[in-house]
MDTraj code that builds the backbone (N, CA, C; nanometers):
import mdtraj as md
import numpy as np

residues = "UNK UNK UNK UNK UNK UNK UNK UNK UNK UNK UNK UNK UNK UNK UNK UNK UNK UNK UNK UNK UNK UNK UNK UNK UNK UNK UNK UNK UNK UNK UNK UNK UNK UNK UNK UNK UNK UNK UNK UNK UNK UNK UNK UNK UNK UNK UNK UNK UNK UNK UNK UNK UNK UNK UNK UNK UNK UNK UNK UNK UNK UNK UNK UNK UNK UNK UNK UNK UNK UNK UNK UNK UNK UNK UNK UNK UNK UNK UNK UNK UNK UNK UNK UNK UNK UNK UNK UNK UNK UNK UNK UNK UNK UNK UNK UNK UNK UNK UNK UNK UNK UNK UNK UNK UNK UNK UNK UNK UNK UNK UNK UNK UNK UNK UNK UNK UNK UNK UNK UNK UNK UNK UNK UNK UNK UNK UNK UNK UNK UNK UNK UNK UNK UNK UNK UNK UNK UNK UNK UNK UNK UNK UNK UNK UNK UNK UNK UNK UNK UNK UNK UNK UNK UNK UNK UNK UNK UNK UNK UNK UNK UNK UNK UNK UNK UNK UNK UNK UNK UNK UNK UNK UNK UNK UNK UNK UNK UNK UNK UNK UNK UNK UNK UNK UNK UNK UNK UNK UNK UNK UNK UNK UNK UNK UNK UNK UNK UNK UNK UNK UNK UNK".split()
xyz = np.array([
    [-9.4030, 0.3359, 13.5713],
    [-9.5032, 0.2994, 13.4697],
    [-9.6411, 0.3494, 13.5122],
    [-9.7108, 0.3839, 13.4434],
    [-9.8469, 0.4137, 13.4094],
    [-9.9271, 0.3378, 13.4583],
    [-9.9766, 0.3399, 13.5542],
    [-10.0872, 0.2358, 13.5836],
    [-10.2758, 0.2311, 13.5463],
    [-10.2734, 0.2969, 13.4885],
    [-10.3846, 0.3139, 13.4262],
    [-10.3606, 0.2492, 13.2766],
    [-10.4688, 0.1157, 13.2569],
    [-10.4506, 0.0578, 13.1173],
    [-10.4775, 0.1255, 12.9715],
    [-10.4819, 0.1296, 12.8872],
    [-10.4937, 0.1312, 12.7671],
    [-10.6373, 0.0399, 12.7396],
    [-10.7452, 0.0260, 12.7290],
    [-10.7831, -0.0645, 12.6524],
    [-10.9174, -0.0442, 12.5072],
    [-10.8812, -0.1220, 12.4581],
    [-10.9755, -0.1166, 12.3305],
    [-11.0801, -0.2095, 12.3390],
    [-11.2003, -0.1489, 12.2415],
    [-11.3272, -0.1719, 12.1955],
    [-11.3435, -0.2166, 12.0820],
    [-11.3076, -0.3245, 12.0092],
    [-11.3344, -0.3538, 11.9233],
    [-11.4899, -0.3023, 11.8114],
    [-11.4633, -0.1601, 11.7128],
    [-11.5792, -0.0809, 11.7278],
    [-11.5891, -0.1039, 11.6067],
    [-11.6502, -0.2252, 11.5335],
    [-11.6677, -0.2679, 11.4138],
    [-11.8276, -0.2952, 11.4163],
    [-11.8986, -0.3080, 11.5062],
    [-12.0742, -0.3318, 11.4954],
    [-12.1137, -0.3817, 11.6770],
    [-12.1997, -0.3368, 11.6629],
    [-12.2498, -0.3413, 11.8526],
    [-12.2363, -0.2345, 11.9369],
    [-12.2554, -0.2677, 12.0542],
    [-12.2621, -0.1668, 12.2148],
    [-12.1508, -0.1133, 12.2003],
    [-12.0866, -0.0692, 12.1249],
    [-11.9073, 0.0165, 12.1610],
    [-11.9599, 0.0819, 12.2499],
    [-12.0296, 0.2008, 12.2531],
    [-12.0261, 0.3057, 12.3302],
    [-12.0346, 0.2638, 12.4365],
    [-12.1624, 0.1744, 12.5116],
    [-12.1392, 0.1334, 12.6585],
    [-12.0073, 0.0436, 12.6935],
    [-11.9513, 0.0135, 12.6591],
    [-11.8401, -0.0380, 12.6622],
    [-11.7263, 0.0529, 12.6858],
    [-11.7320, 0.1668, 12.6138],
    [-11.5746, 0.2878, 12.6198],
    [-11.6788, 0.3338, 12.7713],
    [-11.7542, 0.3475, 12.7759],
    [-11.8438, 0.4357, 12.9334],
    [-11.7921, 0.3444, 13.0632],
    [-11.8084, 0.2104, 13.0363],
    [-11.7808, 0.1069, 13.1592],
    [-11.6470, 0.0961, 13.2093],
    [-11.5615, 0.0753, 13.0670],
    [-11.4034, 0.1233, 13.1313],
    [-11.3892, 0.2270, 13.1582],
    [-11.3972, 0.3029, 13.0713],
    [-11.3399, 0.4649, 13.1689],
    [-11.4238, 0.4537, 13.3478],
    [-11.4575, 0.3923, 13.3736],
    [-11.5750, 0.4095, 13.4974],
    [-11.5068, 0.3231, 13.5719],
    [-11.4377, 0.1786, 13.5265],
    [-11.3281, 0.1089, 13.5778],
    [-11.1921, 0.1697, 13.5927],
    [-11.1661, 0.2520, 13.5432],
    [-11.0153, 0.3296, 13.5470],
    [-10.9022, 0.2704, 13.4860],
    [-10.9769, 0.2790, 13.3255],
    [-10.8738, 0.2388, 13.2436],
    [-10.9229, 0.3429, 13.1068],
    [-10.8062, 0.3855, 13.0594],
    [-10.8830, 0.4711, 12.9243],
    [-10.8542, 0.3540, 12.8277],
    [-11.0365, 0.4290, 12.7574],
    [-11.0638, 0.3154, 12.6462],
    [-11.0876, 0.3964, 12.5320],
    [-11.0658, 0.3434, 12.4378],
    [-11.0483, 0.3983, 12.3032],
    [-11.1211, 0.2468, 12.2010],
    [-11.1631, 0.2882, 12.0632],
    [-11.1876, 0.2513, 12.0147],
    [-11.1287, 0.2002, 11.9059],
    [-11.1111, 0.0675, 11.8225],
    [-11.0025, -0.0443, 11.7109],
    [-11.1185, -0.0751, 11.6343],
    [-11.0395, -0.0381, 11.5421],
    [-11.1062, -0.0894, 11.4068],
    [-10.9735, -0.1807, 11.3201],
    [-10.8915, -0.0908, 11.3114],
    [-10.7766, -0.1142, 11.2790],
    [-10.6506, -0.2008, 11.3165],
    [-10.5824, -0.2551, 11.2497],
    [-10.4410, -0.3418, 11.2946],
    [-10.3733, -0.2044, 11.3886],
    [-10.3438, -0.1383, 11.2791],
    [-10.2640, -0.0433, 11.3977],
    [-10.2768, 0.0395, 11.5251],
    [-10.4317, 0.0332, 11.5523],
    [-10.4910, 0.0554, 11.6616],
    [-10.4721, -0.0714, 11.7744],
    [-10.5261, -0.1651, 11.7168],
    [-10.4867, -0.2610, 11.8180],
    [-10.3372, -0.3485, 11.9014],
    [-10.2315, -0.2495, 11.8171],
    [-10.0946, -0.2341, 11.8664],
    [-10.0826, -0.1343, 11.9937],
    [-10.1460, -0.0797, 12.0108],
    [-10.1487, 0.0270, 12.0955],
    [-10.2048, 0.0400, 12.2265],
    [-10.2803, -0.1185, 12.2193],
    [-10.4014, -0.1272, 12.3252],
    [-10.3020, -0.1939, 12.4390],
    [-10.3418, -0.2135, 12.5509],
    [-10.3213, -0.3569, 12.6692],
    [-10.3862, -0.4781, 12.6248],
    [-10.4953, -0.3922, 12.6287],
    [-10.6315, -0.5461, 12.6491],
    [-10.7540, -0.5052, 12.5162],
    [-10.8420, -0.5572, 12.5608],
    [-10.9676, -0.5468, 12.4179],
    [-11.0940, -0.6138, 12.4783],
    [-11.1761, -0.6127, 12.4594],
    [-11.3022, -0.5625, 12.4904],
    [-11.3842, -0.6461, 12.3262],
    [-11.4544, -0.7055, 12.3219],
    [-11.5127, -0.7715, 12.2281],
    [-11.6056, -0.7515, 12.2232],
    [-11.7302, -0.6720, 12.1867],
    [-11.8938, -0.6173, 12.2462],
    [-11.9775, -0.7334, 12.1578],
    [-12.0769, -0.6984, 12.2436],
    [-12.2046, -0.7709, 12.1730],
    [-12.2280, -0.7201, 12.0439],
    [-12.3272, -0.7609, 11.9511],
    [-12.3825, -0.7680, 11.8643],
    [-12.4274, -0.8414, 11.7671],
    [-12.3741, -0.8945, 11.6368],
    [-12.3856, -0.9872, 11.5871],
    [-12.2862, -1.0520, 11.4822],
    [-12.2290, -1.1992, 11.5499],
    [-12.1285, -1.2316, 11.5465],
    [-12.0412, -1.2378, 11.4328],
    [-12.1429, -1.3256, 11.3317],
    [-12.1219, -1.3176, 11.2060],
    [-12.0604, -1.1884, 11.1450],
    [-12.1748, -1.0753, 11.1655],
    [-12.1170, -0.9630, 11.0886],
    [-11.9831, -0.9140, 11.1405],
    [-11.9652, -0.9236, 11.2867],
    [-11.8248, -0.9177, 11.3378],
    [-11.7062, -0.9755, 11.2850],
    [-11.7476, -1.0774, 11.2802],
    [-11.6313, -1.2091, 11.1709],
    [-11.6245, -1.1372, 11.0309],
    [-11.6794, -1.1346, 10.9819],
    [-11.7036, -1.0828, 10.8484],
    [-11.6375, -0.9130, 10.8427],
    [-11.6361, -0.8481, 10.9308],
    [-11.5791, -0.6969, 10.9339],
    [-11.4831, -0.7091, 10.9805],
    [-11.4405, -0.8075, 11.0734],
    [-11.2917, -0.8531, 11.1136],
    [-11.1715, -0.8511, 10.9818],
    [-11.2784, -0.9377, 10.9580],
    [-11.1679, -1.0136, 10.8232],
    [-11.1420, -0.8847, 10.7309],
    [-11.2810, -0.8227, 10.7057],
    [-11.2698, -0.7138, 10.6114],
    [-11.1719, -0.5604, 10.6184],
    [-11.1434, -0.5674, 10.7629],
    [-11.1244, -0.4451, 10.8374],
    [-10.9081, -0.4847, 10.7978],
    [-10.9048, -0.6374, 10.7606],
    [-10.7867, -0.6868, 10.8630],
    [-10.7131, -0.7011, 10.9467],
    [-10.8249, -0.6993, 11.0556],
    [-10.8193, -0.7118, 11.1858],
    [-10.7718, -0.8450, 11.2733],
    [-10.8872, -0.9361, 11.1789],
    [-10.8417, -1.1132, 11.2165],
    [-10.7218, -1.1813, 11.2669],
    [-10.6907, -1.1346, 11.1887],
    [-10.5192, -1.2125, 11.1756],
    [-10.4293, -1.1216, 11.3134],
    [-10.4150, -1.0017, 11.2970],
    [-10.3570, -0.9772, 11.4179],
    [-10.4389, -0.9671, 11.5217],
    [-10.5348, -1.0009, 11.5613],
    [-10.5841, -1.0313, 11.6843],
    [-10.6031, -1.1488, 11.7059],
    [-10.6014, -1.2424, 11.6227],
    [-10.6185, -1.4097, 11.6426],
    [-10.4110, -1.3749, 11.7252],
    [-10.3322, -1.3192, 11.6351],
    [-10.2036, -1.3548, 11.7379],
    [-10.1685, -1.2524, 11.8137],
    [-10.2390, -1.1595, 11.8507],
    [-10.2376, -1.0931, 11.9907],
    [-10.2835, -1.1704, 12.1150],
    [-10.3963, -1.2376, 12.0778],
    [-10.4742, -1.3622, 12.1718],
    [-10.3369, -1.4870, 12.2138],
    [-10.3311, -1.4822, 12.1202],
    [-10.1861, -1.6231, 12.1410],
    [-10.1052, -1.5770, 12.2070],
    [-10.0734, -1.4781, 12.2001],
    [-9.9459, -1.4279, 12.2723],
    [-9.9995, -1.3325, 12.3620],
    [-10.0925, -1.3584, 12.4388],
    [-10.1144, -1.3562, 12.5841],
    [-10.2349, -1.2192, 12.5998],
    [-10.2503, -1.1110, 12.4624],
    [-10.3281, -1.0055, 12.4762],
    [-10.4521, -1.0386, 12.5991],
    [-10.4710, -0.9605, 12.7183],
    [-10.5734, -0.9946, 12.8154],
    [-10.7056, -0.9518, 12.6669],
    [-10.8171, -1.0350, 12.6943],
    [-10.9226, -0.9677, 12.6187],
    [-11.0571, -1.0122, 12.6647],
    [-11.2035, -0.9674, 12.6405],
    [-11.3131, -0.9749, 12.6805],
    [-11.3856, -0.9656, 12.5832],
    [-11.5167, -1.1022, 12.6043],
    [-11.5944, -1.0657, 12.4598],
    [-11.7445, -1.0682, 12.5804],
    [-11.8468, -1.0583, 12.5116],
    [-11.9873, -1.0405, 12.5687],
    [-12.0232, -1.0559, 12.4713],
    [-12.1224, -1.1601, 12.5237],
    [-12.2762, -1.2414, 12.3655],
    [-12.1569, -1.2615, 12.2632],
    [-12.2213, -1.1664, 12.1547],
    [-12.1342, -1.1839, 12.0486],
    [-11.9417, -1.2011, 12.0489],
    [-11.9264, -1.1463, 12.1375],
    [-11.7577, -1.1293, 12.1918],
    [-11.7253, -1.2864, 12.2211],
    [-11.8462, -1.3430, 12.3106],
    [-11.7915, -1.4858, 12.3802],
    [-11.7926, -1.5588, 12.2815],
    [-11.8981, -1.5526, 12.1603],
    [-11.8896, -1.6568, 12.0683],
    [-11.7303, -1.6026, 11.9408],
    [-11.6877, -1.4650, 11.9565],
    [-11.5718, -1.4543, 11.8708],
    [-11.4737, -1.5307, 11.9578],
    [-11.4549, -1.5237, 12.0769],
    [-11.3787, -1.5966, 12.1764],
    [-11.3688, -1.7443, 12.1914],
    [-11.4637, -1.8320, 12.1263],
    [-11.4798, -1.9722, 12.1066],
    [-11.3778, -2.0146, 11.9995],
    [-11.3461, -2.1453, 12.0580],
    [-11.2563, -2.1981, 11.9614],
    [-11.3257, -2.2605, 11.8853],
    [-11.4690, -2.3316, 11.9517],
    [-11.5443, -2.3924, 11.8114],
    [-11.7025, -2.3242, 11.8496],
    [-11.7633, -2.3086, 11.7462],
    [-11.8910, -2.2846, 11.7441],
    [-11.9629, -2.3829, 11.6951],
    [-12.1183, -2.4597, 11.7793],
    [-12.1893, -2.5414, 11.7953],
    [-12.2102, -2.5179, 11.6162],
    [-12.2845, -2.4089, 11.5721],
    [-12.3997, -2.3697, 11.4975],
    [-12.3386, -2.3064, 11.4122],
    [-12.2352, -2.2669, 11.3537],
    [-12.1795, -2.1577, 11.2962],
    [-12.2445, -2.1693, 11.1371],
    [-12.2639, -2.0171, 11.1106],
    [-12.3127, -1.9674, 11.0074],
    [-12.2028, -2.0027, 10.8890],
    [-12.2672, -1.9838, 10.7703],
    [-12.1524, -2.0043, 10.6337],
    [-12.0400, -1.8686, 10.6454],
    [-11.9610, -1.9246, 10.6490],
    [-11.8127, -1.8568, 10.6346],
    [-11.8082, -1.7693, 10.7524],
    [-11.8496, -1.7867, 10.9192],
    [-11.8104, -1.7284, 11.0624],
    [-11.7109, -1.7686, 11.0570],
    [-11.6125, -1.7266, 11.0978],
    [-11.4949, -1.7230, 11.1625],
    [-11.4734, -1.6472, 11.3366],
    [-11.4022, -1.7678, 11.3932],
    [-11.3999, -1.7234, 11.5539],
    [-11.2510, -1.6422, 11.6009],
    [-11.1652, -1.5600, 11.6585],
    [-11.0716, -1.5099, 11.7256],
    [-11.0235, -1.6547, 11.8209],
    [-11.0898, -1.7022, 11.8572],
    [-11.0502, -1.8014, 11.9768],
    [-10.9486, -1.7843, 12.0746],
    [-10.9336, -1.8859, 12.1564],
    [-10.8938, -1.8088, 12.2639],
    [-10.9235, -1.8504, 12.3992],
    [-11.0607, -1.8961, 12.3874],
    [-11.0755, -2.0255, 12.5196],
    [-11.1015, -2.1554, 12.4606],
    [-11.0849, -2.2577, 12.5004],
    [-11.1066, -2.3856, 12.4587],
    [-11.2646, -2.4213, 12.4939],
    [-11.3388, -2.3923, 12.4183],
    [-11.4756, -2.3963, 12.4758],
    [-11.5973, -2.3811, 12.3559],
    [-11.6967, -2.4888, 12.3086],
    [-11.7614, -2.4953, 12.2153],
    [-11.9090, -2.3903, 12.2724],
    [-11.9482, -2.3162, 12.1704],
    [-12.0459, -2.2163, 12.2178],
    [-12.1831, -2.2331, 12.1463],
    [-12.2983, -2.2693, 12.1688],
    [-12.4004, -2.2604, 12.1145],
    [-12.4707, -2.0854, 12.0869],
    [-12.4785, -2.0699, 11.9232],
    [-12.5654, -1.9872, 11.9225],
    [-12.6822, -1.9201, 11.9802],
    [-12.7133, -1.7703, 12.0128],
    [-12.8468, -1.7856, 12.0487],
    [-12.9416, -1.8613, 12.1171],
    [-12.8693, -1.9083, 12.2134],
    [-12.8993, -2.0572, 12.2801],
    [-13.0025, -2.0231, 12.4043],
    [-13.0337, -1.8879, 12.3950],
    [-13.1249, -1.8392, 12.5546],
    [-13.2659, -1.8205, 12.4108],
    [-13.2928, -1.8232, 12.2895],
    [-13.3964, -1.7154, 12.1795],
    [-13.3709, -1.6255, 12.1582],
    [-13.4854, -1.5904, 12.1150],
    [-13.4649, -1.4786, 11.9869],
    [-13.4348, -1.3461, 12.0490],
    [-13.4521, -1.2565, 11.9663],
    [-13.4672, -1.1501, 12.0252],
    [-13.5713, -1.0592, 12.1809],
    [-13.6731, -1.1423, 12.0858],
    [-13.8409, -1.1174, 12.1484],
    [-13.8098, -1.1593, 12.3498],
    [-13.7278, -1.2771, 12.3089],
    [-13.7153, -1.4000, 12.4584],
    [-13.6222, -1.2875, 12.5378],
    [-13.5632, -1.1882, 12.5322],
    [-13.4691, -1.1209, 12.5918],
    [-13.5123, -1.1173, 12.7115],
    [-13.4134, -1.1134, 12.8069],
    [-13.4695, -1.1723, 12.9786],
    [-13.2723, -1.1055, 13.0450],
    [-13.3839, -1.0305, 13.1759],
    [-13.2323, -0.9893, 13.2829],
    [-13.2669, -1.1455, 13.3844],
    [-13.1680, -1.1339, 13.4329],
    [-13.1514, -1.2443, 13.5746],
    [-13.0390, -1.1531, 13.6608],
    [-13.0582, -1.2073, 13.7485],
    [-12.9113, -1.1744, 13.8288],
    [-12.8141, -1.3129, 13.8572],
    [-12.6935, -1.2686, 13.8418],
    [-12.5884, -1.3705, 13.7715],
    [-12.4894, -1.3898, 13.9134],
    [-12.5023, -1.4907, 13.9988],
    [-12.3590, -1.4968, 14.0844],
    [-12.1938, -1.5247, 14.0044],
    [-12.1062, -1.4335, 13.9878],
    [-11.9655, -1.4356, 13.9316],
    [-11.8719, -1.4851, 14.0139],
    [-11.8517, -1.5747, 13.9563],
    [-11.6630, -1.5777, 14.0528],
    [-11.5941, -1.4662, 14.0349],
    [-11.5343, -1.4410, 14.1555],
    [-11.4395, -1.3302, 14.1517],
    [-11.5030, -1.1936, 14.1348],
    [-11.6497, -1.1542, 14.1377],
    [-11.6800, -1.0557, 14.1371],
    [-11.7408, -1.0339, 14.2563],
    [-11.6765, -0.9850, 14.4036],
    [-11.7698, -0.9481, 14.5320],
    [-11.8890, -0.8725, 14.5534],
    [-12.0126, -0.9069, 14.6214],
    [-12.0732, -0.8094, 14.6451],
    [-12.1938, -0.8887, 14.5720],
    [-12.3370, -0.8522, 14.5829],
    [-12.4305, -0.8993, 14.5274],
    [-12.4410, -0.9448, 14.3760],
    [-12.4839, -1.0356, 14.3454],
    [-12.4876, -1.1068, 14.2059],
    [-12.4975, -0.9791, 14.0995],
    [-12.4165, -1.0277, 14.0107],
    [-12.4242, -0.8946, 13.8605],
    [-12.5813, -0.9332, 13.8307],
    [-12.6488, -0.8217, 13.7699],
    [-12.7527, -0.8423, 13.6526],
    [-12.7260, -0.8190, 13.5465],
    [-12.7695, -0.9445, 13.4779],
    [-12.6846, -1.0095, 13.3546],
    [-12.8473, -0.9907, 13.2695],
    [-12.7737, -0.9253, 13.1548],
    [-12.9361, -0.9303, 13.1031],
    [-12.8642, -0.9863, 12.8996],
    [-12.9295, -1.0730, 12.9119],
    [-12.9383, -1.1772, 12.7961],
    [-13.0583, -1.1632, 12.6682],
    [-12.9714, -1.1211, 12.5964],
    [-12.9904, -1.0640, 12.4278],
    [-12.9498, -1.1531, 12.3255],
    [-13.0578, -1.2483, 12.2761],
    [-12.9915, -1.3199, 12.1681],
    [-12.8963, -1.4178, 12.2620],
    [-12.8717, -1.4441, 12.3348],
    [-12.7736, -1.4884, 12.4143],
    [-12.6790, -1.6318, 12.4187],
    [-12.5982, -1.6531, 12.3616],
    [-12.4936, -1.7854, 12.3643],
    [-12.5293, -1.8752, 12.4982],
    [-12.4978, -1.9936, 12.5340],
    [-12.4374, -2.0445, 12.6013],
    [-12.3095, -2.1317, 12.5598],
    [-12.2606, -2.1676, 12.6730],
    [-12.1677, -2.2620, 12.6605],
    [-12.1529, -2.4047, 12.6866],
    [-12.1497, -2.4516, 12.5628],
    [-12.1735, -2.6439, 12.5768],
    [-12.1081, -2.6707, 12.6359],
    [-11.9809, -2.6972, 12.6041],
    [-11.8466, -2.7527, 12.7332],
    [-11.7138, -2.6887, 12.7132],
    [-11.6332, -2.6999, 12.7983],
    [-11.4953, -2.7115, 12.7961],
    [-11.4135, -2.7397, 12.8184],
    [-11.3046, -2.6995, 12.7880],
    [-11.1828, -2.7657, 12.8003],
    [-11.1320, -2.7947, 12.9489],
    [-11.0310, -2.8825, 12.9751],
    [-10.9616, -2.8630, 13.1250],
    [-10.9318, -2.7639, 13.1868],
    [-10.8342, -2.6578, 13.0654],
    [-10.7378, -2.5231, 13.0829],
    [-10.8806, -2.4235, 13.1249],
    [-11.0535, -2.4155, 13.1316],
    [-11.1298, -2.3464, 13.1152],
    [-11.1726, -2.3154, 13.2774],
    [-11.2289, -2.2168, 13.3002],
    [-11.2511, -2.1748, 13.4640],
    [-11.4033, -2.1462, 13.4431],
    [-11.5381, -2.2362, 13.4886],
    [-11.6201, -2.1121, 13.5142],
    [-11.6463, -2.0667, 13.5933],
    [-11.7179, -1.9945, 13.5536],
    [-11.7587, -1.8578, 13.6722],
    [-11.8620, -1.8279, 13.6697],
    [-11.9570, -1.8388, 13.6017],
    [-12.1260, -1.8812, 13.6289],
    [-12.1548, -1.9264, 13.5394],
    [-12.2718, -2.0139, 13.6024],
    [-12.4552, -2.0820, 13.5380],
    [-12.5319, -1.9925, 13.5311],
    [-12.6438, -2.0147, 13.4444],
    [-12.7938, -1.9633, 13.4738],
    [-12.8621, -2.1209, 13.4400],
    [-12.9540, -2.1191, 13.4579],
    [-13.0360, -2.2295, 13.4380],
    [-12.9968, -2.3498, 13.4057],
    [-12.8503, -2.3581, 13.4465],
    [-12.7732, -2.5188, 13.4200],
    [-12.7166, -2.4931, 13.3182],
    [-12.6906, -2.3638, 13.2355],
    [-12.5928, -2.3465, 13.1583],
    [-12.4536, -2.2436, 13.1672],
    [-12.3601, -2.2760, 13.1405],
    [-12.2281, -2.1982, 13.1593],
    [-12.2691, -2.0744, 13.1241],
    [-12.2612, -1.9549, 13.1740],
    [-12.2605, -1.8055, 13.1198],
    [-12.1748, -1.6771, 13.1244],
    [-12.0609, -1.7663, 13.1928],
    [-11.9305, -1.6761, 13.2109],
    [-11.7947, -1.7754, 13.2333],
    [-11.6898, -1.7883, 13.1464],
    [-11.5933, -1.8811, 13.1396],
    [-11.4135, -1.7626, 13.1865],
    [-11.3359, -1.8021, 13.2315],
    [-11.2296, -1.7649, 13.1683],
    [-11.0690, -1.8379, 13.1510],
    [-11.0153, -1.8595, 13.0640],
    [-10.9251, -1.9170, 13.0418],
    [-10.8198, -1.8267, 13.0218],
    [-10.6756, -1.8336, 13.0945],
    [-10.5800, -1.7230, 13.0979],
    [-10.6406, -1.6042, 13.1270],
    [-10.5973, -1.5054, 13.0375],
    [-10.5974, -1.3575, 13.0322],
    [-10.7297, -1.3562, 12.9204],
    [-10.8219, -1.4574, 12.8572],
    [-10.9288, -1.4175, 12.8054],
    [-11.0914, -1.4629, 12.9031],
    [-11.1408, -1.3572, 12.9157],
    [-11.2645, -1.3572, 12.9877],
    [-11.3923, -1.3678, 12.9122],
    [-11.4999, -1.4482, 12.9282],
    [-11.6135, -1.3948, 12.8115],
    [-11.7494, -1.4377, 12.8856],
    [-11.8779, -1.3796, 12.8781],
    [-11.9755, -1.3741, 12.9261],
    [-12.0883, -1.3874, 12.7867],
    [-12.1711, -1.4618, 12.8518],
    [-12.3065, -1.5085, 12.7787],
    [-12.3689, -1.3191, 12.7109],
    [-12.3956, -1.2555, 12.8461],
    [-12.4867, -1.1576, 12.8895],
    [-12.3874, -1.0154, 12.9193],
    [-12.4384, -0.9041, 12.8752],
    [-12.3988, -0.7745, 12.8832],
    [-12.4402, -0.6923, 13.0069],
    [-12.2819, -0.6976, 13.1101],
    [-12.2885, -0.5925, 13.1952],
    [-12.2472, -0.4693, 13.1779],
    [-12.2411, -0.4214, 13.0925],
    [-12.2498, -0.2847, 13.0338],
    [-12.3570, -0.2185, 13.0390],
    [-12.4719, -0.2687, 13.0021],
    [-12.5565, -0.2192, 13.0349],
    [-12.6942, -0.1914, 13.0979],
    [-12.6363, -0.2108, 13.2373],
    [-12.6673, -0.1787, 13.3630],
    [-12.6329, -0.1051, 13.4498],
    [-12.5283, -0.0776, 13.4094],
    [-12.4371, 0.0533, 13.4894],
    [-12.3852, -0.0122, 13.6584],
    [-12.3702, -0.1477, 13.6266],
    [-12.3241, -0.2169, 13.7616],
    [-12.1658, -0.2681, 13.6672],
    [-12.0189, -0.1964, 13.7074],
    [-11.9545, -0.1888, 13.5914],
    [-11.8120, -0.3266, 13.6634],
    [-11.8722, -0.3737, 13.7493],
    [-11.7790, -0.4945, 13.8572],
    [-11.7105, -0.5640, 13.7882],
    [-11.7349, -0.6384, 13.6475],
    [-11.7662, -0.7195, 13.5406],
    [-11.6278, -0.6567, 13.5002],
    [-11.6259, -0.5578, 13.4733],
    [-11.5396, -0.4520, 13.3262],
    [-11.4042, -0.4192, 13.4482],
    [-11.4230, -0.3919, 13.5478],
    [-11.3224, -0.4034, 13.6966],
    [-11.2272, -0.4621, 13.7140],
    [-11.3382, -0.6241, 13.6821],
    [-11.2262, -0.7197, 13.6896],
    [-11.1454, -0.7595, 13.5860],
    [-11.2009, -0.7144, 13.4461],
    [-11.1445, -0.7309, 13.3429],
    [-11.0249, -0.6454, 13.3144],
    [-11.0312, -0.5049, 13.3992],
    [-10.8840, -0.4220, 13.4268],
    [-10.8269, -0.4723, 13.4912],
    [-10.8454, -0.5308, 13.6091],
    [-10.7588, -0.6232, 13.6632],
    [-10.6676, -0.6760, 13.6000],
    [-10.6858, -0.7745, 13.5349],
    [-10.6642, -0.8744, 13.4524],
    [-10.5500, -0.8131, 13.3544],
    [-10.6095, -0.6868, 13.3035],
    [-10.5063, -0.6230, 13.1975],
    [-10.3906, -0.5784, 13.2728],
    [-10.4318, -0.5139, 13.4051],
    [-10.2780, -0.4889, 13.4997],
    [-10.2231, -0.5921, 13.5506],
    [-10.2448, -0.6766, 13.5842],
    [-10.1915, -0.7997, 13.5927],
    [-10.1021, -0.8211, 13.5220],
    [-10.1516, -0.8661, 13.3994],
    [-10.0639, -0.8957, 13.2972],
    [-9.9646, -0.7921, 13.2361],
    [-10.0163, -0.6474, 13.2522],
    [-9.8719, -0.5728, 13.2628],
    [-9.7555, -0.5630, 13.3465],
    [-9.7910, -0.5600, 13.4550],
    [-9.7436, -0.5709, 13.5460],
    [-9.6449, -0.7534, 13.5517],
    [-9.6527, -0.8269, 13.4748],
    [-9.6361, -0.9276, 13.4789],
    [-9.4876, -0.9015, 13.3179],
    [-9.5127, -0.8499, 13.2741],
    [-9.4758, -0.8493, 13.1646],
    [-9.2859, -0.7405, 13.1994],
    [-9.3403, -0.6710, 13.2826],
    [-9.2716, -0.5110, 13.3074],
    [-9.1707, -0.5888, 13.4240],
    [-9.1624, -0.7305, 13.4624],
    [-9.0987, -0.7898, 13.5477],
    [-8.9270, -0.8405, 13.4803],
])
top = md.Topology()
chain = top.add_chain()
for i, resn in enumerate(residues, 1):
    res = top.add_residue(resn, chain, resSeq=i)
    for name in ("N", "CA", "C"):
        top.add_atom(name, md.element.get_by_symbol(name[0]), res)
traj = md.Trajectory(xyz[None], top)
């Protein structure tokens, strides 16, 4: 078997491009889903920032929703960032008229919970499971996470709030390491996808 993953970018609105740059840089080819039948084809998936709503809304439109809400169930490894973590919530604090979430971790997510745009702020982020000096996590519009579930792992705070969770084979972050070109983040998220192939191929 192939050990190099497959994975997709969910390329419906947001950072796609730094996102297909970070995996290929992790050593996994990444390609871009818009489509149901694209996302048959993938390992794993990649959820980018942007803005959530319109994501939900192009999901649905694309008919995408539905088979990725049961790719998630049935074990698809996947990754969201900002906007990704809040498609990754099973409930949203704040949700807009007619958002719809992918879900996937058991974990309620506050909107925009760092400000606005204007408030945009890097930090450097200590990760579980990511060695080596703290990621810089730079926070756009940025979610946090109110609470979660038992089944939920985190893996960092910033300022007393959750900013990186993962439950199973789904990973999700407040803040975008994509673009920083520190690609540790997206590493471990191949991990994760060989893992679970490798788990599967048993």
């Amino acid at each position: 078997m192939n050990d190099t993953p497959v994975i997709g970018v969910l390329a419906l609105q947001g950072d796609v491009r730094e996102h297909l740059t970070a995996l290929a840089v992790a050593d996994a080819v990444a390609r871009p889903v818009r489509r149901p039948e694209e996302l048959t084809e993938v390992d794993g998936l990649v959820i980018p920032g942007g803005e959530s709503t319109t994501i939900s809304k192009l999901a649905v439109l694309f008919g995408v929703m539905e088979p990725l809400r049961a790719r998630v169930r049935d074990g698809l490894p996947v990754y969201g960032t900002c906007a990704g973590m809040i498609m990754l919530a099973d409930k949203i604090l704040d949700p807009r008229s007619g958002q719809e979430t992918v879900g996937g971790i058991d974990m309620i997510v506050r909107r925009n919970a760092f400000g606005r745009q204007n408030e945009s702020f890097e930090a450097a982020v200590e990760v579980e499971g990511v060695a080596g000096a703290p990621v810089e996590g730079v926070f756009i519009r940025a979610p946090w996470v109110e609470s979660v579930g038992a089944g939920v792992e985190v893996l960092a705070e910033h300022g007393g709030h959750i900013v990186a969770v993962r439950q199973g084979n789904a990973l999700a972050t407040s803040f975008h390491p994509e673009l920083t070109g520190d690609h540790r983040v997206h590493a471990l998220f191949v991990d994760m996808v060989r893992a679970e192939r490798a788990a599967e191929s048993l």
